[in-house]
RODO-2510 file (C-alpha; in nm, 4 decimals, decimal comma):
residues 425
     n   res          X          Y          Z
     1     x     3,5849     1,4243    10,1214
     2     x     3,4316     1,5552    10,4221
     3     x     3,3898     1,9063    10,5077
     4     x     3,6257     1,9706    10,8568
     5     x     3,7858     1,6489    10,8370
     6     x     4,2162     1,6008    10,8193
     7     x     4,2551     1,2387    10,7741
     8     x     4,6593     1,3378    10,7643
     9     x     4,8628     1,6380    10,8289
    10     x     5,2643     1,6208    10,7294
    11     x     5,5253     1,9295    10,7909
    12     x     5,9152     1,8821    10,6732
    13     x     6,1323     2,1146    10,6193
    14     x     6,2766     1,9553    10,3034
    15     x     6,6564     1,9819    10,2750
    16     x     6,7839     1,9747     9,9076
    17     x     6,4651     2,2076     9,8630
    18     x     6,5049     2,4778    10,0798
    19     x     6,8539     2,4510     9,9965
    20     x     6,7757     2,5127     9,6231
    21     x     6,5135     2,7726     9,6603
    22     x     6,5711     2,9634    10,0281
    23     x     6,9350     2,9234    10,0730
    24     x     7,0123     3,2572     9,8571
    25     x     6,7526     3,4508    10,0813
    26     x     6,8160     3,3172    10,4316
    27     x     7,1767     3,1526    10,4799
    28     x     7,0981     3,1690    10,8332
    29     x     6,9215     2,8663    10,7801
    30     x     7,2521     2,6539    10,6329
    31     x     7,3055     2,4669    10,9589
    32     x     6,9662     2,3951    11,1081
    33     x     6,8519     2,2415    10,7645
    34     x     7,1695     2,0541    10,6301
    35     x     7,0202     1,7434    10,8667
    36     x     6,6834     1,7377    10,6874
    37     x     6,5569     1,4832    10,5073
    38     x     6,5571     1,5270    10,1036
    39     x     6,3334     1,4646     9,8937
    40     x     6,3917     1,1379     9,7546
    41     x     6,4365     1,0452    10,0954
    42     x     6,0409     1,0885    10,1715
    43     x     5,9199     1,0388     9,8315
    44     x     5,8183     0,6654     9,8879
    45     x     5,5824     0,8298    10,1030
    46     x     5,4429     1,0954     9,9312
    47     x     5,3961     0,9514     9,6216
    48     x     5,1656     0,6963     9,8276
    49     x     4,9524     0,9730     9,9669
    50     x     4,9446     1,1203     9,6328
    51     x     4,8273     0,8290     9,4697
    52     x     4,4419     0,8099     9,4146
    53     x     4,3954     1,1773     9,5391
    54     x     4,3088     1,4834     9,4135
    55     x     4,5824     1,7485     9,4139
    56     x     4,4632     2,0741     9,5475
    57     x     4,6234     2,3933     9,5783
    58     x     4,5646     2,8089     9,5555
    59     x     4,7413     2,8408     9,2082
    60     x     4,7017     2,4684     9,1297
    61     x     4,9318     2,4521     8,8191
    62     x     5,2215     2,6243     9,0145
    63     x     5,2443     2,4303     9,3333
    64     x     5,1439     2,0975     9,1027
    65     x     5,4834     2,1692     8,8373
    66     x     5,7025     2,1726     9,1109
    67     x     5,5567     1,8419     9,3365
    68     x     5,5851     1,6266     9,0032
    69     x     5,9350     1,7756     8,8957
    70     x     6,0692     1,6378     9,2205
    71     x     5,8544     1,3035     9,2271
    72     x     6,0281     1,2537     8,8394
    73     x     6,3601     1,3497     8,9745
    74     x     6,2993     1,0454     9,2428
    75     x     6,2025     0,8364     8,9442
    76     x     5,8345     0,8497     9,0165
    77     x     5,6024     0,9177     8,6897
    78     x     5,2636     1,1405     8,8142
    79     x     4,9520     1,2078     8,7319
    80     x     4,6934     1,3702     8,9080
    81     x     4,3474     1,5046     8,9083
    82     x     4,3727     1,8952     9,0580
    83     x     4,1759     2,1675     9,1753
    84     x     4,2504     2,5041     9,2050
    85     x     4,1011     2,6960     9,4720
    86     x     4,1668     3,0329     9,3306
    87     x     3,9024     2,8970     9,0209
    88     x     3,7040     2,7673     9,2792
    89     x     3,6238     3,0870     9,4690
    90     x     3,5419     3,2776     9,2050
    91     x     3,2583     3,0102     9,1036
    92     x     3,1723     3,0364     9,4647
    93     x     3,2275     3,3643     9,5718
    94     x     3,1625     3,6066     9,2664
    95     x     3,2567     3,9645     9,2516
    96     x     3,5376     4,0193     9,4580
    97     x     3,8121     4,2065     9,3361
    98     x     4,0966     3,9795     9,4638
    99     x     4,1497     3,6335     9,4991
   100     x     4,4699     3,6215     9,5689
   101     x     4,5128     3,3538     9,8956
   102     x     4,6242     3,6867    10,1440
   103     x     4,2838     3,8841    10,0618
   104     x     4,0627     3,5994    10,0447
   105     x     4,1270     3,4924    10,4221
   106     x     4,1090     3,8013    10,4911
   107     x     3,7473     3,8897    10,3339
   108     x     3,6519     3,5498    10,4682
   109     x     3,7989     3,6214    10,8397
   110     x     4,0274     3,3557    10,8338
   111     x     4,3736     3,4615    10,9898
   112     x     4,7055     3,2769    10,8182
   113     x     4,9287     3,2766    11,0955
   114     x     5,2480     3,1834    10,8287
   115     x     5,2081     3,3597    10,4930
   116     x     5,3819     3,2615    10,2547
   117     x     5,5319     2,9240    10,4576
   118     x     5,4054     2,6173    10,3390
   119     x     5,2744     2,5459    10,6289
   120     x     5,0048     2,8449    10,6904
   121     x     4,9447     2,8415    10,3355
   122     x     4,8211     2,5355    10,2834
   123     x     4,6188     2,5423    10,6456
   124     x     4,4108     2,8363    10,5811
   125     x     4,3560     2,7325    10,2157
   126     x     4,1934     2,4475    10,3781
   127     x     3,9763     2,6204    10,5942
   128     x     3,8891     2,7776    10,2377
   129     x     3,8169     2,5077    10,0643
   130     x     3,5970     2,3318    10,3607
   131     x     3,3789     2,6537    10,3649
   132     x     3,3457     2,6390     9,9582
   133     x     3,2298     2,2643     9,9868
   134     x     2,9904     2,3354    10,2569
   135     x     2,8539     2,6242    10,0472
   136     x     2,8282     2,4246     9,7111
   137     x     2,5039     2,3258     9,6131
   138     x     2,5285     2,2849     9,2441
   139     x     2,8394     2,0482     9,2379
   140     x     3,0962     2,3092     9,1069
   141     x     3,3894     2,1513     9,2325
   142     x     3,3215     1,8233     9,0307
   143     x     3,3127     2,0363     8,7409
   144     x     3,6332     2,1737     8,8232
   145     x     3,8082     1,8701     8,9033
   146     x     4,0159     1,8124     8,6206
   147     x     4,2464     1,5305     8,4948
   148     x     4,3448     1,6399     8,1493
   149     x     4,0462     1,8972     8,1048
   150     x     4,0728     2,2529     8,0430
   151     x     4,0448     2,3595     8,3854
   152     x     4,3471     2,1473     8,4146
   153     x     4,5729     2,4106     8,2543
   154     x     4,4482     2,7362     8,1963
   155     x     4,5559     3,0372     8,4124
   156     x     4,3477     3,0525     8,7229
   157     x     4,2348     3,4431     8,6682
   158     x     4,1120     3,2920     8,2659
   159     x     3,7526     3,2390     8,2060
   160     x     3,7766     2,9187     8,0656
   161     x     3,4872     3,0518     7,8202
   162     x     3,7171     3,2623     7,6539
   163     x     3,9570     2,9739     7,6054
   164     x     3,6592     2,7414     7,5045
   165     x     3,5923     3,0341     7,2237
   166     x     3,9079     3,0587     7,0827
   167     x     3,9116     2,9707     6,7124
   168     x     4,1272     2,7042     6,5414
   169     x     4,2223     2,9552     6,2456
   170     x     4,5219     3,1416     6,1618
   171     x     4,5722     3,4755     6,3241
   172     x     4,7312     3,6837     6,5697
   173     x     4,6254     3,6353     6,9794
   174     x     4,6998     3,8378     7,2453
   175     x     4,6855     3,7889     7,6597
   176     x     4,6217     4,0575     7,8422
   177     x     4,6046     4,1316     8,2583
   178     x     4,3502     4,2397     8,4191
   179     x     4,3537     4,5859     8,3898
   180     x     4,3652     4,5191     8,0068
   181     x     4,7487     4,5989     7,9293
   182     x     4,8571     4,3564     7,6490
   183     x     5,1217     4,1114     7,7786
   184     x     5,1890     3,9147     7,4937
   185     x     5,0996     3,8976     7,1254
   186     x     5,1565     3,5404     6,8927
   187     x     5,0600     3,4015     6,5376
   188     x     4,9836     3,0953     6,4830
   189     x     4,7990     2,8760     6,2236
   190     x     4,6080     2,6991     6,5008
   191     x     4,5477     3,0016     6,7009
   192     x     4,3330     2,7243     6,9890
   193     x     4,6011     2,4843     6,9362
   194     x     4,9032     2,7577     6,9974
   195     x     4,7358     2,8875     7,3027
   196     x     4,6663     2,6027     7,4624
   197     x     5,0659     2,5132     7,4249
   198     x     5,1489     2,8103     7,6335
   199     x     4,9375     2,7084     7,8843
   200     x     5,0453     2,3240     7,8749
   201     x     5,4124     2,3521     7,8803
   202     x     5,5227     2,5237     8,2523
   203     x     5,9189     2,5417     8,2177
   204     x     5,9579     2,6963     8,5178
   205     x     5,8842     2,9834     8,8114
   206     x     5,8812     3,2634     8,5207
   207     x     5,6675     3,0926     8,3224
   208     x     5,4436     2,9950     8,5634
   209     x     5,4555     3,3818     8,7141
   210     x     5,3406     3,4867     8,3480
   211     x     5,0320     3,2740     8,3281
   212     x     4,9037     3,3769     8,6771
   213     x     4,8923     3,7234     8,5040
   214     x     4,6637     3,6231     8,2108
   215     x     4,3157     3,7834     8,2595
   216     x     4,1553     3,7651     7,9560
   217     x     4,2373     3,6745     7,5526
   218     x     4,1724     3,8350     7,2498
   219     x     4,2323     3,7283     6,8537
   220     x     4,2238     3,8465     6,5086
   221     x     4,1761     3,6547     6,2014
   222     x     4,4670     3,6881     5,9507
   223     x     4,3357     3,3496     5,6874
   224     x     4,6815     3,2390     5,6448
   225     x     5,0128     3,2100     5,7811
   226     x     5,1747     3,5433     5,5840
   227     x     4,9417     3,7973     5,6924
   228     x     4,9559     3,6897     6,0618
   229     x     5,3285     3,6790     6,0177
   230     x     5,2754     4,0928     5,9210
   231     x     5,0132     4,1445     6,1622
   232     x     5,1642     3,9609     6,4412
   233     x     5,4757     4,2552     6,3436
   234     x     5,2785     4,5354     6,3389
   235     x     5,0824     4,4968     6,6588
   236     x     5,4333     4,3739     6,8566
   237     x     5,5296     4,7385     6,7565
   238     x     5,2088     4,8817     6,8580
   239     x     5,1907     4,7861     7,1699
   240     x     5,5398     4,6410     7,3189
   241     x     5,3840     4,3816     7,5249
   242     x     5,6746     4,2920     7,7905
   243     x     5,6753     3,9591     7,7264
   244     x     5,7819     3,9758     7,3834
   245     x     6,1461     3,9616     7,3407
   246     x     6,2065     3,8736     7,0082
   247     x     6,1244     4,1981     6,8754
   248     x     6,1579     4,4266     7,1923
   249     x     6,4083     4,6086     6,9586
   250     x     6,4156     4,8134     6,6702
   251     x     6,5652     4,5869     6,3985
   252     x     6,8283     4,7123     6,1809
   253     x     6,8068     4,7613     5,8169
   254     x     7,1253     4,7523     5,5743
   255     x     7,1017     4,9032     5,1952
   256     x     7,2873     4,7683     4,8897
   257     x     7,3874     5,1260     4,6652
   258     x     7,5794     5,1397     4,3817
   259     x     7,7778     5,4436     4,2206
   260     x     8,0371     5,5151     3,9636
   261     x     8,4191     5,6025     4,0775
   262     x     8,6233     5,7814     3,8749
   263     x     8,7493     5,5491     3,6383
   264     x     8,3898     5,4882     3,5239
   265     x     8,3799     5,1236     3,7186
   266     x     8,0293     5,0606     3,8977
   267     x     8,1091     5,0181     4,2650
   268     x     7,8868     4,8949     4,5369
   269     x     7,8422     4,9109     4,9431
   270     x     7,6498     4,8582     5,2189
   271     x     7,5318     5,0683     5,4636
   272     x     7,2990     5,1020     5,7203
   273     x     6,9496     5,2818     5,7277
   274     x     6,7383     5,3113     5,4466
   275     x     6,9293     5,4969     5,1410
   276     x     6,8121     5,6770     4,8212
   277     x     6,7760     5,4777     4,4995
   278     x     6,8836     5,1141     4,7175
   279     x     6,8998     4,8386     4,4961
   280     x     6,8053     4,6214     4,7811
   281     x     6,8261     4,5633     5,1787
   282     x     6,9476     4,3026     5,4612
   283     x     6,8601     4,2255     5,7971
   284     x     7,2298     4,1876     5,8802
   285     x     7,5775     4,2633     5,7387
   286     x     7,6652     3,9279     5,7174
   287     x     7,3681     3,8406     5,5159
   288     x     7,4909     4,0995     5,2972
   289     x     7,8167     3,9687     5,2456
   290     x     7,6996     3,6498     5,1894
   291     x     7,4876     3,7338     4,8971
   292     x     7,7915     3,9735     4,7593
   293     x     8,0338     3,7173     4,7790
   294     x     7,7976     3,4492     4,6044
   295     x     7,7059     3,7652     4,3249
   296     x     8,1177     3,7873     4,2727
   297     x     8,1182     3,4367     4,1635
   298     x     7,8108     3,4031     3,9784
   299     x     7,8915     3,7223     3,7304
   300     x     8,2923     3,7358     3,7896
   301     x     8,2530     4,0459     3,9529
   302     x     8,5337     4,2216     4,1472
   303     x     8,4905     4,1718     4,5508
   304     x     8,7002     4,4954     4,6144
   305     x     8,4730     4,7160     4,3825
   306     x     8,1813     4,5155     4,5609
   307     x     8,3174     4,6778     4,8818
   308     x     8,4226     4,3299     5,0173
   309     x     8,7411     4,3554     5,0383
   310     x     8,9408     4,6791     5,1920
   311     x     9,2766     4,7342     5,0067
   312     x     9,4465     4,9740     4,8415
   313     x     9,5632     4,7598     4,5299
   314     x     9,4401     4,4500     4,3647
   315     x     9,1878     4,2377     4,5912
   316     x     9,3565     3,9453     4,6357
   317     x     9,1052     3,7138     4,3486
   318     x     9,3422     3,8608     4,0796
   319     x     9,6212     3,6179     4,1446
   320     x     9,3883     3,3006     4,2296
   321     x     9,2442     3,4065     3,8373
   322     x     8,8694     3,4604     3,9871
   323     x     8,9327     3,8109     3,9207
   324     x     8,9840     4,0083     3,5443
   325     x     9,1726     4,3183     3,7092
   326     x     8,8827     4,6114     3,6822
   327     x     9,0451     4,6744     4,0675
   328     x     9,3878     4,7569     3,9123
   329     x     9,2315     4,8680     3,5569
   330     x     9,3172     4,5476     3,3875
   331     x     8,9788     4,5001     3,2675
   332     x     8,8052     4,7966     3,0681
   333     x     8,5162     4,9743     3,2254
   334     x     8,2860     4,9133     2,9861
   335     x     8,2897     4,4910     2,9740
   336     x     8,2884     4,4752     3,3510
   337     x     8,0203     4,7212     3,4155
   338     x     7,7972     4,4879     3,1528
   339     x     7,8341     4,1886     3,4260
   340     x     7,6978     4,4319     3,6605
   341     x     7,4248     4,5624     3,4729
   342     x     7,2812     4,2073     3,4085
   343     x     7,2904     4,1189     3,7766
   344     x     7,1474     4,4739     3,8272
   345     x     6,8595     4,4128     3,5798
   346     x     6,7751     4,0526     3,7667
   347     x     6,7274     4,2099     4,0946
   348     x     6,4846     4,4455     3,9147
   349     x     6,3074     4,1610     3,7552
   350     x     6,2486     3,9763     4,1044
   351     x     6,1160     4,3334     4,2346
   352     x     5,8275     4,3719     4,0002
   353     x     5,5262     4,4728     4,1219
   354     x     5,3008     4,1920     4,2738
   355     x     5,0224     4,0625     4,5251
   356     x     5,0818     3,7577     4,7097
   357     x     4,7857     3,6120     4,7527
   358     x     4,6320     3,3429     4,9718
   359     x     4,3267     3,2272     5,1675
   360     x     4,0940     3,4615     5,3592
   361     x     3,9054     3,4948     5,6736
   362     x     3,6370     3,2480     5,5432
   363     x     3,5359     3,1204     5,2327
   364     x     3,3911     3,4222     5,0724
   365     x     3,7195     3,6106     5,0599
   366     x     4,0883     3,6473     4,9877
   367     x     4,3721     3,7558     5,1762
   368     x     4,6343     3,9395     5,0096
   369     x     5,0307     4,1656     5,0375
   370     x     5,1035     4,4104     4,8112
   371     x     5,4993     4,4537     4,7084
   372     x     5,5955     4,7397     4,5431
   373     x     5,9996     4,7696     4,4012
   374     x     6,0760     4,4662     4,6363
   375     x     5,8834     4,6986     4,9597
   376     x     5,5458     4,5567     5,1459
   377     x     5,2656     4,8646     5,1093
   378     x     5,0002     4,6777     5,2962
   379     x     4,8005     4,3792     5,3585
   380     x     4,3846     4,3192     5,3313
   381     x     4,0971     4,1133     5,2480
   382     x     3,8688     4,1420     4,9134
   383     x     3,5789     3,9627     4,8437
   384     x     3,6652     3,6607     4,5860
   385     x     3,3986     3,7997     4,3243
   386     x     3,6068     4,1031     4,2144
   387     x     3,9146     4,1366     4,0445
   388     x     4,1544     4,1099     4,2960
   389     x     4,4334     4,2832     4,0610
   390     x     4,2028     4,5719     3,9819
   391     x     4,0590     4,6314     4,3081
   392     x     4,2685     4,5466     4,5433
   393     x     4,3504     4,9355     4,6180
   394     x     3,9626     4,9328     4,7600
   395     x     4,0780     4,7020     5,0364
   396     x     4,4154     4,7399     5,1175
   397     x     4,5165     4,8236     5,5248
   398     x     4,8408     5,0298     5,4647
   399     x     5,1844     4,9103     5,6159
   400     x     5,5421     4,9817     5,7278
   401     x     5,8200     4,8452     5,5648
   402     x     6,0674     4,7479     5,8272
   403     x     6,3472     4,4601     5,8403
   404     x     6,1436     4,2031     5,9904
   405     x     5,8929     4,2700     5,7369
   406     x     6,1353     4,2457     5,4879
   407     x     6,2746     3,9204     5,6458
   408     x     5,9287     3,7619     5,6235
   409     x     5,9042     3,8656     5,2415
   410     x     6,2102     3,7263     5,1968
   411     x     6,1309     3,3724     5,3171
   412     x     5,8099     3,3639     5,1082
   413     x     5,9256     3,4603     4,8179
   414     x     6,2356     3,2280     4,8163
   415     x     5,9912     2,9109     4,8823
   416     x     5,7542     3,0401     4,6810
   417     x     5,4720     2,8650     4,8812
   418     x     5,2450     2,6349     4,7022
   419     x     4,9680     2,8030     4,8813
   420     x     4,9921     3,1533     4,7463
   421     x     4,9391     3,2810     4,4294
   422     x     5,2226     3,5665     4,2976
   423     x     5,0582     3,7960     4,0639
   424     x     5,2077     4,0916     3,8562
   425     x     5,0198     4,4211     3,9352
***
């Protein structure tokens, strides 16, 4: 390449394109575009200019997702090497507090005479990149030249040194803009690998809008897969990044209760909140009555008295002989309530007091959750010399018990991981 020189300049107005993207915005446009050529109807020829080039754009990744999305929808597989001029200018013009394509042309006196049209875009970006190579002298943009690399798909505004740095550990990672606000927070056991996915798979305008936003990164080591599960919780909650969605709500929390009527039968119901003397909770009423109805047929319990059923004589198990009649008094208090004592006094078993423990930060410690009565109390790190189930009060980071918490407890305990030790405390 040549600094000044245009070996081949090409304007369309593409139809199926601007009838796609524009068409919403400027319906004006409807009949002088319906005669334009698609794209499959020029690809032949841009896939040969494309070919054995080096794909250049201001916001390389964006203009580069949409190019090979349309050469694959015309049956064409690409690859290309890119540049991005927005990475470029910073390595070549430090300091400046924009380099978006508008102020950059401006700070550099060029004048785009059609912003935001493909066609002034790409002219004055390269005017931009002419200047650049007639100002490198240490061979920056061969550095940046990427096919595969990692200037190849982090954001533009990243310093890929903060990528490069990124540990490949469990733990929580955040992206944040450039004014520091935190715009998303993730776990992962890879927390390199899982970061590098974002940036790797572009789905789309949004997605591609979101990266262009990511300044810098930031981690934390969690040690294993539970405790970033907890962190990655608590710090959603923290801070409500806006990219978040799976927790930009307040999850619900349902409580099992159990009482006596009048007759002396122990009833049971669900309801919502956090109650006095619960004998357990649910993310959901359906996972409540899921469990109920599987805890009727394990200990031949009634489902009316298990608040399952909402009528005003015998629940209908009676006459299918599931049922011994404590609805309608058949069955005496006192033999039915025993059923319901001994699944009572198995949930209390499974709600002993315990760490889960698993691996640390590094080698010289441990990372452990403390469950009291079935709720989490906190999460920390001890050094593996000292008694974990002595000490661990030394070291703990106190928590909030909350239905997604509860939910994550609930899956580990179920599986009862291999890789974490349950001890009674």
């Amino acid at each position: 390449m040549e600094p000044g020189l245009s070996i081949r300049f090409i304007l369309l107005l593409i139809r199926e394109f601007l009838f796609q993207i524009i068409l919403p915005l400027l319906l004006v446009l409807i009949m002088k575009l319906s005669w334009g050529p698609s794209f499959s109807d020029i690809s032949d020829e841009v896939i040969s200019i494309l070919n054995d080039s080096i794909f250049v754009a201001h916001n390389v990744n964006f203009d580069y997702h949409f190019v090979r999305q349309e050469l694959k929808t015309s049956g064409y597989q690409w690859d290309s090497k890119k540049l991005c001029t927005v990475r470029y200018a910073r390595k070549i013009f430090p300091g400046l507090k924009s380099y978006g394509l508008g102020k950059l042309s401006a700070h550099l006196g060029y004048t785009n005479k059609a912003r935001h049209r493909a066609y002034g875009d790409a002219s004055v970006t390269a005017e931009i990149l002419h200047l650049m190579i007639s100002r490198d002298n240490l061979g920056v943009m061969e550095k940046l030249i990427s096919h595969g690399s990692v200037h190849g798909y982090i954001p533009p505004n990243l310093d890929e040194n903060e990528f490069r740095n990124l540990p490949e550990l469990p733990g929580v990672y955040y992206f944040h803009d450039g004014k520091g606000k935190t715009l998303y927070i993730g776990k992962a056991k890879n927390i390199k690998k899982r970061v590098k996915s974002h940036f790797s798979t572009r789905s789309g305008k949004p997605e591609l809008s979101f990266l262009n936003q990511i300044h810098h990164l930031a981690y934390d080591l969690c040690g294993n897969e539970l405790i970033s599960l907890i962190h990655e919780n608590e710090m959603i909650k923290k801070h409500w990044p806006p990219f978040n969605r799976a927790q930009k709500f307040n999850s619900r929390v349902f409580s099992l209760v159990s009482y006596k009527d009048g007759s002396s039968y122990l009833r049971h119901g669900v309801a919502p909140g956090r109650k006095p003397n619960l004998l357990m909770t649910f993310n959901s009423l359906m996972e409540s009555r899921n469990y109920l109805f599987a805890i009727a047929k394990e200990y031949s319990l009634c489902p009316k008295l298990l608040g399952l059923q909402k009528v005003k004589s015998k629940c209908s198990w009676v006459d299918a002989g599931e049922c011994n009649g404590a609805c309608i008094g058949e069955e005496p208090y006192d033999e039915y309530n025993k059923r319901v004592e001994e699944w009572h006094s198995s949930i209390n078993s499974n709600n002993s007091d315990f760490l889960i423990v698993g691996e640390g930060r590094d080698k010289t410690e441990v990372g452990f959750v403390v469950v009291r009565k079935n709720l989490f109390k906190g999460y920390g790190f001890a050094p593996t010399e000292v008694s974990i189930i002595d000490q661990w009060e030394e070291y703990i980071h106190p928590g909030i018990h909350d239905a997604d918490v509860q939910r994550i407890l609930n899956q580990f305990i179920n599986h009862n991981s291999s890789e974490y030790d349950f001890l009674p405390i």
